[in-house]
C-alpha distance (Angstrom), angle and dihedral (degrees) to the residues before:
residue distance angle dihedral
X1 . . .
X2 3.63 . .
X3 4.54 101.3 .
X4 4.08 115.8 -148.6
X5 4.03 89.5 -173.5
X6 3.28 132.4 31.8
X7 4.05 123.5 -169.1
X8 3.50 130.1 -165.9
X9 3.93 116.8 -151.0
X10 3.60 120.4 -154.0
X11 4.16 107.1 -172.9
X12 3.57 136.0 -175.8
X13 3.35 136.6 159.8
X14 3.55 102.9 -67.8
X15 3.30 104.4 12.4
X16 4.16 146.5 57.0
X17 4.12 113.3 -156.0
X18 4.05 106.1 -166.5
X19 3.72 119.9 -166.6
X20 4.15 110.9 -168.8
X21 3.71 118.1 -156.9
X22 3.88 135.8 169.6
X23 3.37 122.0 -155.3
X24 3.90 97.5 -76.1
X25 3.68 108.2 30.3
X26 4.55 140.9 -2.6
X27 3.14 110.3 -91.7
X28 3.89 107.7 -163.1
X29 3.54 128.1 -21.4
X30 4.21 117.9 -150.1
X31 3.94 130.7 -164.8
X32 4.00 110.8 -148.8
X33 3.78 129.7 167.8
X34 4.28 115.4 -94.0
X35 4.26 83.3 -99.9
X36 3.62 136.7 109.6
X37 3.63 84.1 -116.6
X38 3.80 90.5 55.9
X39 3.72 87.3 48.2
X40 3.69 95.8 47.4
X41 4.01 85.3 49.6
X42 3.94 82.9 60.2
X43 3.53 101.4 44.9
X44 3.90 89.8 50.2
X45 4.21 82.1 52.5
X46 3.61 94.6 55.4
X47 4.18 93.2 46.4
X48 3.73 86.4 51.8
X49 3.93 92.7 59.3
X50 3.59 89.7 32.2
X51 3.68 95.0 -117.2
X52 4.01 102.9 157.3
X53 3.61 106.6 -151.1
X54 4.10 94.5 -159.2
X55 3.62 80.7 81.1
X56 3.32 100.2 49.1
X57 3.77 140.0 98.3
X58 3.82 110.7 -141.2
X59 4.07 113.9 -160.4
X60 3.72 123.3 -167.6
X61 3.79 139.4 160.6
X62 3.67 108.5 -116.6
X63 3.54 119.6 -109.8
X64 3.62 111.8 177.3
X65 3.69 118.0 -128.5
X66 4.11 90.9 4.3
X67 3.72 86.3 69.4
X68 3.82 97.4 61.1
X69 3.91 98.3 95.3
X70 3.71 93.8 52.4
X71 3.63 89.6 45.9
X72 3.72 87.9 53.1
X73 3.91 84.8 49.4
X74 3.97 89.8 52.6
X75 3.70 100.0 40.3
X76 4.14 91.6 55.5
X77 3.61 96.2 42.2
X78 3.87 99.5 40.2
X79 4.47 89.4 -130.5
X80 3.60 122.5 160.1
X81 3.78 116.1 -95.1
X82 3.46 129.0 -169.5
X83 3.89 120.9 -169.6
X84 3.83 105.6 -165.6
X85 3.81 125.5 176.3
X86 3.70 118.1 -97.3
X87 3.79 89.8 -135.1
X88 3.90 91.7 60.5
X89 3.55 106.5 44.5
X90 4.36 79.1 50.6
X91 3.38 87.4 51.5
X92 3.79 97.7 52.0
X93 3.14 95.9 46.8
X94 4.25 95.4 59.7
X95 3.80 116.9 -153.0
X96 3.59 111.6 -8.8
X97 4.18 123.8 173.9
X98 3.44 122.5 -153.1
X99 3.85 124.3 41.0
X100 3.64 127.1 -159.2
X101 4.00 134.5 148.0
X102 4.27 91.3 -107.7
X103 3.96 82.8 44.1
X104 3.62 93.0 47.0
X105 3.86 95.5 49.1
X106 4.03 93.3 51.7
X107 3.76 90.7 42.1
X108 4.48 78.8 58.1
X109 3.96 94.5 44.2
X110 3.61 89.3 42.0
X111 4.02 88.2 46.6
X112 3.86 89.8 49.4
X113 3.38 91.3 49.4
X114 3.81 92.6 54.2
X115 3.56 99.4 47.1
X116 4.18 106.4 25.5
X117 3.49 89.2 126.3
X118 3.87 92.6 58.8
X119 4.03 85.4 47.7
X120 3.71 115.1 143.6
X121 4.25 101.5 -149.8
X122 3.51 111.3 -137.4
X123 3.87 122.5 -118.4
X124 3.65 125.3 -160.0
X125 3.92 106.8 -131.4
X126 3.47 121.5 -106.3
X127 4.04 116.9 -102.3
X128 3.68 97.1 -116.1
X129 3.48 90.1 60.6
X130 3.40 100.6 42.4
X131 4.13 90.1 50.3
X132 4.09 78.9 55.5
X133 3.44 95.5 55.6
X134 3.86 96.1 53.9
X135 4.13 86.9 49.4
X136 3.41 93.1 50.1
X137 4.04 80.2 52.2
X138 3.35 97.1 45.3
X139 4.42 98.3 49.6
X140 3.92 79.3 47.4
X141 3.59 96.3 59.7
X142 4.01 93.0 33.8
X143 4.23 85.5 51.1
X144 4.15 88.2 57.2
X145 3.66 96.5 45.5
X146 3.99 101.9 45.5
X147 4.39 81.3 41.8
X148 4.17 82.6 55.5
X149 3.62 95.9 43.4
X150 3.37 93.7 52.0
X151 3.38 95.4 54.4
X152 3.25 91.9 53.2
X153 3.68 95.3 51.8
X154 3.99 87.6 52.9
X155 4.21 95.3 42.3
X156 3.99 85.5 51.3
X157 4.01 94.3 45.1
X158 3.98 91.1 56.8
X159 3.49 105.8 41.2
X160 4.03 107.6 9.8
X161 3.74 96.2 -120.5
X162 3.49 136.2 47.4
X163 3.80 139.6 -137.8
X164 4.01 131.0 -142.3
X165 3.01 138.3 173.4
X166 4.05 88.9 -25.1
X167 4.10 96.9 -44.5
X168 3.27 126.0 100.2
X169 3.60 127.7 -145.0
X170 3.30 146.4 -177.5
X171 4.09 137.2 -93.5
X172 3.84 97.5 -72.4
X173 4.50 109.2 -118.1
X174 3.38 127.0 -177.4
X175 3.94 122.2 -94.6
X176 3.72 132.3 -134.3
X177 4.36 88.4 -85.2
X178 4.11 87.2 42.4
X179 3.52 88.2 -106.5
X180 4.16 113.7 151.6
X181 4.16 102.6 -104.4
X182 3.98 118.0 -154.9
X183 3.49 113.3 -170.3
X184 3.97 124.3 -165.8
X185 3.36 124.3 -109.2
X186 3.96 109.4 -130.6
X187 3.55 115.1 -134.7
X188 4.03 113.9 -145.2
């Protein structure tokens, strides 16, 4: 697909920096907060200078969680995301001085730009696969627990108390819900 805009997205925790560029030159670069609000704030920005953002290719580093609200953004409005590493679009770029959040988004618009027809579209996972990841979670944390209960159960049966982390506690008993109890040993 042939891009008119391009926009770099530099994100952190709290905030989004957007740089805008055509194909010859940025034209306007806005700091919003990491919110829909922010994101609605930027939308509103691009309608005003008539920027259409259906035909635009929007490059980011991914971030992890930080990246959920613009993924939210995409996902509704069907745009064209690119996640790239941060390590290539450094690497692209050679030696660069100076490093800011406005910098950082133009060096990304200017990256997408310079490599759109390299760009790797972003799909949104299907749900089965999602729903396995967060079993996959879940037996992992499950596994860790019932591995520290039982060595709890076995420290207790040897000597009758047990010691973590420099506490320690009694033989673990069962409560009134049949949950494992660990009481604290006072020290006087």
């Amino acid at each position: 697909m042939k891009y008119l805009f391009f926009i770099g997205i530099d994100i952190s925790k709290k905030t989004l920096d957007f740089a805008v560029r055509n194909r010859k030159e940025l034209l306007f670069h806005l700091k919003a907060d990491n919110s829909l609000a922010g994101l609605n704030q930027f939308q509103k920005e691009c309608f005003a200078r008539k920027i259409d953002l259906s035909q635009s290719l929007i490059c980011c580093e991914h971030t992890g969680v930080y990246s959920q609200n613009i993924l939210t953004l995409v996902i509704e409005n069907n745009f064209s995301l690119w996640f790239e590493s941060s390590l290539r679009i450094k690497r692209s770029l050679g030696l660069q001085r100076g490093k800011n959040d406005k910098i950082d988004a133009m060096r990304i618009s200017h990256y997408a730009f310079r490599y759109a027809d390299q760009a790797t579209i972003w799909q949104p996972e299907r749900g089965v696969i999602s729903k396995l990841r967060q079993l996959v979670s879940l037996r992992k944390r499950l596994i860790n627990a019932k591995s520290s209960l039982r060595f709890l159960t076995a420290t207790s049966c040897r000597t009758g108390f047990v010691y973590i982390k420099g506490r320690n506690y009694r033989r673990p008993t069962l409560g009134r819900n049949r949950r494992v109890v660990v009481t604290l040993i006072e020290h006087s």
